[in-house]
Structure formats: C-alpha cells, structure tokens
N, C-alpha and C positions, 0 to 999 in steps of 0.2 A: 416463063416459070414465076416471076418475080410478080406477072400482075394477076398467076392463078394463085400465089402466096396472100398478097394483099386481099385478095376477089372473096377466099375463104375466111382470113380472120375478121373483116370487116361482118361476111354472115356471122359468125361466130358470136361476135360483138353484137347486131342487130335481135340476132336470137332472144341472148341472154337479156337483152333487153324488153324485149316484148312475152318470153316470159314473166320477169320482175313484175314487166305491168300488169302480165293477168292474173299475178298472183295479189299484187298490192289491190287490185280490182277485186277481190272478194272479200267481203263483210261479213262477219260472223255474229258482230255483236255492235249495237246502237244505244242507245242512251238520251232521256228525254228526263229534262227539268222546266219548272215554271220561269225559270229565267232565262229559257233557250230559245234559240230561234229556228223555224225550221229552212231557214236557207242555209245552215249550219252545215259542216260534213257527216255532223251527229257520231262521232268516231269514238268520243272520250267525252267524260261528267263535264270539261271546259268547253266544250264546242256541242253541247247535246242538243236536240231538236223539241220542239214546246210541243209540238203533238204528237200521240203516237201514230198516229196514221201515216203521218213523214218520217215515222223513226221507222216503221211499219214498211214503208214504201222502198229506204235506204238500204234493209238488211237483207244476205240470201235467204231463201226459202231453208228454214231448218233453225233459225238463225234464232237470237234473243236480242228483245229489246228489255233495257233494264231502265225503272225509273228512281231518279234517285236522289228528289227531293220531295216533302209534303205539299203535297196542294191540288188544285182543282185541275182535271183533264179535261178536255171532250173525249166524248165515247170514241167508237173507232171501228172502221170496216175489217172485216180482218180477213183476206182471200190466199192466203196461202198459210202452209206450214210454220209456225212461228211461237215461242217462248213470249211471256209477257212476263215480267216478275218486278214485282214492288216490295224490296227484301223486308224484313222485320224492324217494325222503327220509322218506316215511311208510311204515311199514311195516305194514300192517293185515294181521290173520289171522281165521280164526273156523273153529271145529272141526263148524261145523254147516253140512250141506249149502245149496247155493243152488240153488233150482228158479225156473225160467223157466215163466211160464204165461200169457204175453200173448198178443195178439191178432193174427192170421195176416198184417198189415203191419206190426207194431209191429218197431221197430228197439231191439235193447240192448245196448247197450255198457256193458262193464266194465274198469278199467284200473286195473293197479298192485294186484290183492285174491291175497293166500293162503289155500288152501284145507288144513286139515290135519288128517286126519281124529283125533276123540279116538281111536279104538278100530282100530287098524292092521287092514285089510283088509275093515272094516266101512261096508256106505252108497255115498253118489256126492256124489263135490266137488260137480259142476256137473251138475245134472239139467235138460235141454231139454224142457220136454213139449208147447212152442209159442208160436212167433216167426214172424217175416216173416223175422228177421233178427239173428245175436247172434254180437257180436265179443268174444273176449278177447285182454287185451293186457297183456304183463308179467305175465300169470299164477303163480302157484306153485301145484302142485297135488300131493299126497303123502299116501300112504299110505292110499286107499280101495279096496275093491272093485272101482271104477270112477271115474276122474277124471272125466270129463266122458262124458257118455252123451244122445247125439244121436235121440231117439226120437221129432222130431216130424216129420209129413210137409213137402215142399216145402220144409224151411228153410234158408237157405245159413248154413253157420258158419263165422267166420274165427277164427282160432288163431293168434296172432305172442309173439315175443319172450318163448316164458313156457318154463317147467321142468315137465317131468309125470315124476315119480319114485314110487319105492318103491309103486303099483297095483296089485293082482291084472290092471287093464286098463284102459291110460291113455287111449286115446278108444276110444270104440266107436259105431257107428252103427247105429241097429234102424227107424229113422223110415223111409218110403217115401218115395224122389228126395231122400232129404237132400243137401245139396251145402256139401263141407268144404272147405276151403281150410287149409293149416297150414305155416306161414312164419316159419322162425327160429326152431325150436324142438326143444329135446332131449326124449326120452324115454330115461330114465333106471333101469335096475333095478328093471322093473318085468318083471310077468310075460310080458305082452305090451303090446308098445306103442301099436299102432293094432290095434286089431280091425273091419276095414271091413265091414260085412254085406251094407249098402243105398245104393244113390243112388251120389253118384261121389265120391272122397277123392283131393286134389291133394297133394304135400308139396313144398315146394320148400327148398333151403338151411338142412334139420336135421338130427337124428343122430339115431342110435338105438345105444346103447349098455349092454352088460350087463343088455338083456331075456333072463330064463330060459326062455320056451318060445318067443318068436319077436319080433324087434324090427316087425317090421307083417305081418299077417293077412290076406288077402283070401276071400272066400268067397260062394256065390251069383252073383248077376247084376249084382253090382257093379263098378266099373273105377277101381283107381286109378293112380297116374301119380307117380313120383319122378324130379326133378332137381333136380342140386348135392347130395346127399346123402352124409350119411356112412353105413354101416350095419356096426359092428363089435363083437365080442364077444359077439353074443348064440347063442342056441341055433340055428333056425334064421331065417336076416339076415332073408330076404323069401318068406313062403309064398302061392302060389295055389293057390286051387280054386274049387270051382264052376266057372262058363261066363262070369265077367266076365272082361278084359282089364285086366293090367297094362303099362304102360310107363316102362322105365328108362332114361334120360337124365343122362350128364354125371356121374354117382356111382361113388362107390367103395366096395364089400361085401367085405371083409377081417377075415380071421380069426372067424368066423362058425365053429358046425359043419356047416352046410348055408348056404352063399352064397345063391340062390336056387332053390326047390323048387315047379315052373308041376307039379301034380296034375290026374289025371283028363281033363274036356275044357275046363280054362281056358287062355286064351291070353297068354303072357309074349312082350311084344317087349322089344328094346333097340335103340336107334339106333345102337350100335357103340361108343358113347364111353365107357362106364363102364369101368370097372376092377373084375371080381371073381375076384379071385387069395385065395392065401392062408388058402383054406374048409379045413375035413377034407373036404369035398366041395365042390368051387366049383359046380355047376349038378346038380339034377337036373328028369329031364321036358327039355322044350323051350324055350330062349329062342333066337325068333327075331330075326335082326338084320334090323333095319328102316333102308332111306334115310330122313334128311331131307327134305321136301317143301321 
C-alpha cells in the first residue's frame, strides 16, 4: 500500500512537472535589438536576439517577433506563420531583401519594416514565393528592381499605409490567382508603380506620383479596379492590355502624358465619377462609362 502511495504521488509530481516544462517550452512572442545577441533566449527587450531570423527561428508558429530598438536588420527568411512588428517610434531598416516562403495557410504579417535596397535598382524588397496570406503595413520600400514581387499562387496580399519609391517596379504580380489588395499607399518615382500581370489587383485611396514609364500596368488576363485614387505626373497614369478588365471609380488622372491608354482587346470601364482632364492626352482606346449597380 505504502509503495503504491508513494509510486503515484511521485507520478503526480513528475507529471506536473513535465507538464510546466511543456508549457514553459512554448514561445509566443521574441524580441530583437541592435544590441542583442542571437545566442540569447530572445524572451524579453534584456535578452533579445540581433536577428530576426533567430528571433524568427525561437518563436511558435503563430507567434510575434517584436523589434524594439532603431537600427539596421538583415532581411530575413520567413517560412512559417509569424507577426513581425516594429511598433511606432522605431525605425528599423535592412538593405537585404525579405523572402516569404511559408506554408499555403500560413498568415504573415509585417509592420512598421523599411526595406532599402544597398545597390539602387538591384534585387526585390519583399519577395513572396508563398503564403496563405501576407500583410504589410507602414511599409517603406526604395530603391530595388522590384519592391515587392507577388509570385506565389492563390495568395491574397494586403499592402496599407506604406511608401513604394524610387523602383525600377514597385509591386509586380507573376503568381497565378494572386489577389492584392493595396490601401493607403503612395507609389513614388518609380519606374512603374504596379505592374499587374496575374490574379486581380484592387487599389483603393492611393497615389501614384512621378512614375516614369507608367504609374499602374495592367497586362494579360488580369483585372484591376481603382477608387479614391490619385494618378498624376507620371508618363502614362493608367495603361491596359491584354484581355483583363480595369475599373475606375471616384479618382482623379491629371497631368499624366497619357491619362488612361485601354490597348488591344482589354476592357477599361469607369462609372462616370472620376476626373481625367489635364493629360497631353486624357484617354486613349475606349473607356467605357459604366452605371452603378
């Protein structure tokens, strides 16, 4: 009796032990400073890890890594589920591209990161080669080849509140059914601002501003859709082609050298409300005015 008394609390005891551990064994949130090391436990802003790739590496899947001082990163693989956020006030940058390579539900969010390339027109900020799903938010992104390059299939991207400047081409989409969303956001002096190819690209309440050969692209069997937008200064504002369908809503294309140019057999509606005056040419090809449903 006495050693099936001791036989059980002893389990008891070992239990709750190796419980604790596997609870103390999950990570929900990591933290990375210029001052950290990544052989750190990366647990808390005093023990954080200097890259995030090892902050990355530390956390569960699901998890946040938070940065939480100003300075220089390297970029980062980023293969699972994971939160990146560089709160308001911190200014983190890293001249090395960030590739996406998780897994076809994984969700990733990144907020508050600048992307700048070392070698002006070399590389891709933000290279997608697969996601469920990948937000950026307060982005900065300058001076690549390509900022951000949407190349995986099925993946919806949102894009808010951020700066895409000085690009040979600030988003570009190559993935099958990719599906962009891009909200609140300038494209700035770059060569071309959106280069849509595949899947569908929404814009709503951005600008596009002093692109040299055209502030948004469309091309292929792709469809995209602009309201609330601005579209001024660039070469030409808004080009179609291929056989997808653009729709412009509620925007204004001014002082453009070509306002919008619907090519070949793609189809450009507008619902009536935009404003495009002001072009060396305000419309070439066909935009047709479409009711509101």
């Amino acid at each position: 009796m006495r050693t099936g008394f001791f036989g059980r609390a002893l389990g008891a005891v070992a239990l709750a032990l190796l419980s604790g551990g596997l609870a103390h064994a999950q990570v929900h949130r990591t933290f990375v400073s210029v001052s950290g090391n990544d052989a750190n436990d990366c647990l808390n802003p005093g023990s954080a890890c200097r890259t995030i790739n090892a902050a990355i590496t530390k956390v569960d899947a699901n998890g946040e890594v938070i940065i939480v001082t100003t300075g220089s990163y390297a970029g980062a693989n980023i293969t699972k589920a994971v939160r990146i956020n560089a709160p308001t006030g911190i200014v983190a940058f890293a001249a090395i591209p960030v590739t996406i390579n998780a897994g076809a539900s994984d969700v990733v969010v990144i907020r508050g990161f600048t992307v700048k390339a070392l070698t002006p027109g070399v590389g891709t900020g933000f290279l997608i080669n697969s996601a469920g799903q990948v937000t950026l938010e307060r982005a900065v992104i300058d001076g690549w080849a390509t900022g951000v390059s949407v190349a995986s299939a099925n993946t919806t991207v949102v894009l808010s509140d951020s700066v895409v400047r000085n690009n040979t081409t600030g988003l570009e989409t190559t993935g099958a059914a990719a599906k962009v969303s891009i909200l609140k956001t300038r494209f700035e002096k770059n060569t071309t601002g959106v280069n849509a190819q595949t899947g569908t690209v929404a814009v709503a309440r951005s600008t596009f501003s002093g692109n040299t050969t055209a502030g948004i692209t469309q091309a292929g069997t792709v469809s995209t859709a602009l309201d609330r937008c601005l579209v001024s200064n660039n070469g030409a504002g808004i080009l179609v082609t291929g056989t997808g369908t653009m729709l412009l809503s509620n925007s204004l294309v001014w002082k453009n050298t070509t306002g919008v140019d619907v090519a070949g057999t793609a189809t450009g509606e507008s619902f009536g409300s935009s404003g495009i005056r002001g072009n060396t040419t305000n419309v070439t090809g066909t935009l047709t005015a479409v009711a509101t449903q």
